[in-house]
C-alpha positions as CSV (number, residue, x, y, z in Angstrom):
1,X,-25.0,-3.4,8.1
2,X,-24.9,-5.4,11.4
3,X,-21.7,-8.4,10.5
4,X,-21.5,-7.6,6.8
5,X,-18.5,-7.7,5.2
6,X,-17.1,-7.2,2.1
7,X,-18.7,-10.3,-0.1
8,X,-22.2,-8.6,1.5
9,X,-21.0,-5.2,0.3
10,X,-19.9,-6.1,-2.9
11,X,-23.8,-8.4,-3.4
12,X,-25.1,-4.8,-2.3
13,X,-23.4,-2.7,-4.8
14,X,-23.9,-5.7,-7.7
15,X,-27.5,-4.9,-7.5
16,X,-27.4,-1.1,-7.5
17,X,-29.8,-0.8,-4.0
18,X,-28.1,2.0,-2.2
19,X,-25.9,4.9,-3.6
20,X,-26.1,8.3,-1.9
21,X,-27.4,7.4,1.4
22,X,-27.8,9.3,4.4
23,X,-26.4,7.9,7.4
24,X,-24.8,4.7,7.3
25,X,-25.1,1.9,10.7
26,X,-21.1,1.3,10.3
27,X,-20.8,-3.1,10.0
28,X,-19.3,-5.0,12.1
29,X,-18.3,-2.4,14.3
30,X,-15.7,-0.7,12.2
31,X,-13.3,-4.2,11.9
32,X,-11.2,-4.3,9.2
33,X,-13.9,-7.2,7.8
34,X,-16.3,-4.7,6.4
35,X,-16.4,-1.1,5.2
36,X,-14.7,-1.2,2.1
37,X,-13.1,1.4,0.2
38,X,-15.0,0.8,-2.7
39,X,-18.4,0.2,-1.0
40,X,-18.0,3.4,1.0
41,X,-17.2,5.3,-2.2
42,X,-20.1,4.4,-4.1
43,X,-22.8,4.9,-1.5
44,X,-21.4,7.9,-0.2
45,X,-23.1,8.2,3.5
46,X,-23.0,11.7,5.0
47,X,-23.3,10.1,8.5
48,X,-21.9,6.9,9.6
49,X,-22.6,5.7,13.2
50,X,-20.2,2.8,14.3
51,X,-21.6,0.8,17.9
52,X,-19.0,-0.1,19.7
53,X,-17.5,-0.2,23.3
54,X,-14.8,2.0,25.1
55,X,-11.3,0.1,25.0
56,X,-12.7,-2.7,23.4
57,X,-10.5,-6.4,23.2
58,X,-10.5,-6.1,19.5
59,X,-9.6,-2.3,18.8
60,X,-12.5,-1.1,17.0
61,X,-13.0,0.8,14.9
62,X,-10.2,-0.1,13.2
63,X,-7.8,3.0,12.1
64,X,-8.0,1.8,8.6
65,X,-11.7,1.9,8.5
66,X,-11.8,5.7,10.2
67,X,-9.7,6.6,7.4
68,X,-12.3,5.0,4.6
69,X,-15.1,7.1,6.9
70,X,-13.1,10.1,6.4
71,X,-15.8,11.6,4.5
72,X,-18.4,11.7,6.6
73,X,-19.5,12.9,9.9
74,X,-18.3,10.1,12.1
75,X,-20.1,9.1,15.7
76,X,-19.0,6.8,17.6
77,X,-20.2,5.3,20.6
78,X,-17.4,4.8,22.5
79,X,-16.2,8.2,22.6
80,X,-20.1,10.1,22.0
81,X,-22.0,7.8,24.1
82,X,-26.0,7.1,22.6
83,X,-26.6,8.5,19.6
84,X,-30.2,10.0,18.6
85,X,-31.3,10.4,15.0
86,X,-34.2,12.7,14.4
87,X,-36.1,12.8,11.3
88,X,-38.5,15.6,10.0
89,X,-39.3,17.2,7.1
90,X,-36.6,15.3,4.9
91,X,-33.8,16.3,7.2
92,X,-32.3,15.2,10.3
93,X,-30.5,15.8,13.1
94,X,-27.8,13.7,15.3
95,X,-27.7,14.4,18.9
96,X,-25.3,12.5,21.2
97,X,-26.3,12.1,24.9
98,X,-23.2,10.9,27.3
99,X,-21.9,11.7,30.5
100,X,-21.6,14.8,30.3
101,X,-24.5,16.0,28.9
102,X,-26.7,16.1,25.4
103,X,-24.6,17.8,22.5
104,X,-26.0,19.6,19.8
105,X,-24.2,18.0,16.6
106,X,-26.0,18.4,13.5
């Protein structure tokens, strides 16, 4: 979604391009800007990954925005580190690698 926000979101939906999606690349990196209740409803990601850093100067992700996300598995990189998607077979898995180790998450 890179800096989309809700005007984006709403264009999105307006044209009936995504609904029941897989993982979702979190915009803006979970500010309050983008995300919206409504968008998030009516895709319906499973995973959303938000990129952003560790004690960041503009506290992202943004509690309000977690709380949208609440329905999917969440990774973040501030507190999972990189985050690897595999894909096979139709499926996928999510692996985090940080520093302490690779997890096993999906």
């Amino acid at each position: 979604m890179g800096d989309a926000g809700f005007k984006v979101e709403e264009s999105i939906l307006n044209k009936n391009i995504l609904t029941n999606i897989d993982i979702l690349k979190v915009g803006h990196h979970g500010s309050n800007t983008s995300s919206s209740k409504n968008f998030i409803n009516t895709i319906k990601p499973k995973t959303c990954l938000i990129s952003v850093g560790k004690n960041n100067w503009y506290g992202h992700p943004k509690d309000s925005v977690l709380k949208i996300l609440s329905a999917c598995d969440t990774y973040r990189t501030d507190l999972n580190g990189s985050i690897e998607i595999k894909l096979k077979n139709n499926q996928y898995s999510v692996k985090t690698i940080n520093e302490r180790g690779i997890n096993e998450l999906l």
